[in-house]
C-alpha positions in Angstrom: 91.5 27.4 -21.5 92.1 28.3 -18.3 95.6 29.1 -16.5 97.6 26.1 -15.4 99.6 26.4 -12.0 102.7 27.9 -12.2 104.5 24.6 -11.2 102.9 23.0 -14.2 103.3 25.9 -16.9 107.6 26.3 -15.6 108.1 22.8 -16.4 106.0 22.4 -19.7 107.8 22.7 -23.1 106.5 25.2 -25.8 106.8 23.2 -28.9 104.3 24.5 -31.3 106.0 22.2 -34.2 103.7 18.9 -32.7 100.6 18.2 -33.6 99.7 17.8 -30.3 101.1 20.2 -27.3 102.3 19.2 -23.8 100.0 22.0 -23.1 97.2 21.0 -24.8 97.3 17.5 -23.0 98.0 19.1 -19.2 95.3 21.9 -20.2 92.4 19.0 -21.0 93.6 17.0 -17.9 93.4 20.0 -15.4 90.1 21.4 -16.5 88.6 17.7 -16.6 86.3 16.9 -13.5 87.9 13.5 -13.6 91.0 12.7 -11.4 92.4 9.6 -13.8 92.3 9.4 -17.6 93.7 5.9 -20.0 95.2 7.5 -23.3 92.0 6.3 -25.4 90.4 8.7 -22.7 92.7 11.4 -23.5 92.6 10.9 -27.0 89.0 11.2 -27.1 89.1 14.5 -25.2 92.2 16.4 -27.0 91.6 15.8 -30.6 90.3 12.3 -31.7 92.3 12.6 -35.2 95.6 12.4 -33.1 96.9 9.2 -32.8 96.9 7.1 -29.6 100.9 7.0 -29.9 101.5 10.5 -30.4 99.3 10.9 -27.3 101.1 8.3 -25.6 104.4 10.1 -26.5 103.2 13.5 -25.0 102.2 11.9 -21.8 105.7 10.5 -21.5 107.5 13.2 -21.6 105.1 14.9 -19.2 106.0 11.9 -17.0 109.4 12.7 -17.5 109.3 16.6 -16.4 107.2 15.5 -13.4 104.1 16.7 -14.5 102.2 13.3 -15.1 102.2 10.0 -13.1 101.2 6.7 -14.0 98.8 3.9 -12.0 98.9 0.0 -13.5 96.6 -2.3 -13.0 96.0 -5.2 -13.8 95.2 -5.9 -17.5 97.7 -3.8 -18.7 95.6 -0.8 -17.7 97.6 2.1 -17.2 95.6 5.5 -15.7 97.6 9.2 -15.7 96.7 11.6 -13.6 98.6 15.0 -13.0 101.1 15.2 -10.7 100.5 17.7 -7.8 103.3 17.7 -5.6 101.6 18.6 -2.4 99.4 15.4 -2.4 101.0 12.2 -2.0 97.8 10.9 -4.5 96.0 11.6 -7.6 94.0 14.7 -6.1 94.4 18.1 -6.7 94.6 20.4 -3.6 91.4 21.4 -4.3 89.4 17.7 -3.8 91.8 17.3 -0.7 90.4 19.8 0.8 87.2 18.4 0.2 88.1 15.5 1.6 89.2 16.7 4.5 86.4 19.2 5.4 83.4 19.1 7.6 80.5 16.8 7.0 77.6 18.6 4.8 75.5 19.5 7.8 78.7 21.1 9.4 78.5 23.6 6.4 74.7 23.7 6.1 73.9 27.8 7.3 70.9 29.2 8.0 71.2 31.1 4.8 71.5 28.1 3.0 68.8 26.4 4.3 66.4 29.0 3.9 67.7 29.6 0.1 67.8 25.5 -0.2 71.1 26.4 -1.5 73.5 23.7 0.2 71.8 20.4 -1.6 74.0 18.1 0.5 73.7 19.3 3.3 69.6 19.5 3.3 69.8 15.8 1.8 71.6 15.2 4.7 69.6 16.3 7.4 66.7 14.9 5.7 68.5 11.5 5.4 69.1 11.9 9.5 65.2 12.3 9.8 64.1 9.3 7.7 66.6 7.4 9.9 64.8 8.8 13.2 61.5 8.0 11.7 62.4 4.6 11.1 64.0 4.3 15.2 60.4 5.9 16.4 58.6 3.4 14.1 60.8 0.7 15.8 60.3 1.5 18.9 56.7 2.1 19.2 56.2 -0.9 17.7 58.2 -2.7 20.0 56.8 -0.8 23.0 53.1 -1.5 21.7 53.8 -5.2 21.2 55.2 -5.4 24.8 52.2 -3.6 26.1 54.7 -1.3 28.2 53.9 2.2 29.1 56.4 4.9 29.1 54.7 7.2 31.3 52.9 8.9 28.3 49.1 10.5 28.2 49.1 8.7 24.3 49.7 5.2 24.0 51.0 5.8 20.4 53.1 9.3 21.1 55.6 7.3 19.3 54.0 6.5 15.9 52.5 10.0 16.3 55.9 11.5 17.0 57.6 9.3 13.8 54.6 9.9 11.2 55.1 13.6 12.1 59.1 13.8 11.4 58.0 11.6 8.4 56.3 14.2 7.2 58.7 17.4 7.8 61.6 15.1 6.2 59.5 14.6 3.1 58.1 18.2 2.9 62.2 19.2 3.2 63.1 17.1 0.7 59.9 18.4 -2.1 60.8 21.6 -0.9 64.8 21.2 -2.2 64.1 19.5 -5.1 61.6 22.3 -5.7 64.0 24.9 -5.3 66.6 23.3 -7.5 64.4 22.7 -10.0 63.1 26.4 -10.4 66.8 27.7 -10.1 67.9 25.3 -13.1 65.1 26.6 -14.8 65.2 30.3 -14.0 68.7 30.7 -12.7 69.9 31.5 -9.0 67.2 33.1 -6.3 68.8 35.8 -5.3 66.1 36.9 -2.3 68.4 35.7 0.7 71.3 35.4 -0.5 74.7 37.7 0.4 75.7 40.6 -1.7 
C-alpha cells in the first residue's frame, strides 16, 4: 500500500487489536480511483468477511478524527469520502488540479502529437475538425442552394474544402487509436519521446 499524507497518517490510530484498521479503511479509500464510496462499497473493497457494522464503526471514528466526511442523500444513502482539508469538496488536490487546468489541446505538444501520446487532446482536436467539417458541409450547402458565388474559381471549394478535413480528422483519429492499440499491446514507443 502506498504512503498516506502526513495529515492523514498523524491523525490515524494504530490499533492492531481490530479486525479491521483505520488504516486499512483510509489506505483502500486513498488508492481507490473513486472519489465517494457507501459502506457496502467499502466493505466489498477491505475485506468482504468484515461486517458492514464493524466497517461502519471504523468510518466513524475516522469522521471523528477529521479524516472522513459524510454526503446524505436522499434514501438514506450516505457516501464517505476522505477529508482533504485544502478542498472545500470531496476531491483530492490532485483532481483539483485537474479541474482547474488547461483544456486538452492547451496541453497537446508537438511531442505528444507526433508520439499520439496525449489521447485527449488528439480526440480533441479531432472532435474540432468533425465540427468544422460539418460548418463547411452547412455552408456549401446553403451557398449552392442559394446559387450565390463567393468569389471562388470552384463552385464547390466548400464541399471540397469539408470532405478534405473529413478525411485528415478521420486519418487522425485511426492513426491514435492505432498507436494506443500497439502501445497496449507492446508497451510505450519510446522513438520520440524525452529521456
Amino acid at each position: 500500500m502506498s504512503a498516506l499524507p502526513n495529515w492523514i497518517d498523524d491523525r490515524i490510530d494504530r490499533n492492531l487489536d481490530n479486525t479491521l484498521t483505520q488504516q486499512h479503511v483510509v489506505e483502500t479509500m486513498f488508492e481507490s480511483e473513486r472519489p465517494f464510496f457507501s459502506i457496502r462499497q467499502l466493505q466489498a473493497r477491505v475485506k468482504p468477511d468484515i461486517s458492514k457494522a464493524t466497517v461502519r464503526n471504523r468510518l466513524n471514528e475516522l469522521q471523528e478524527i477529521d479524516v472522513v466526511a459524510t454526503e446524505t442523500y436522499p434514501e438514506s444513502v450516505t457516501l464517505y469520502y476522505i477529508d482533504y482539508p485544502e478542498s472545500d469538496w470531496p476531491l483530492s488536490p490532485e483532481g483539483k488540479r485537474a479541474l482547474v487546468t488547461d483544456s486538452p489541446l492547451d496541453r497537446l505538444s508537438t511531442r505528444d502529437f507526433l508520439t499520439m501520446r496525449d489521447t485527449a487532446g488528439i480526440r480533441t482536436l479531432v472532435l474540432a475538425g468533425f465540427q468544422l467539417t460539418l460548418v463547411a458541409f452547412a455552408l456549401g450547402g446553403v451557398l449552392t442552394v442559394v446559387g450565390a458565388d463567393i468569389g471562388t474559381q470552384s463552385d464547390i471549394v466548400l464541399w471540397d474544402t469539408a470532405a478534405d478535413l473529413l478525411g485528415i480528422s478521420l486519418l487522425l483519429l485511426l492513426t491514435e487509436r492505432l498507436a494506443r492499440w500497439v502501445r497496449s499491446r507492446d508497451g510505450p514507443l519510446d522513438a520520440l519521446s524525452a529521456d
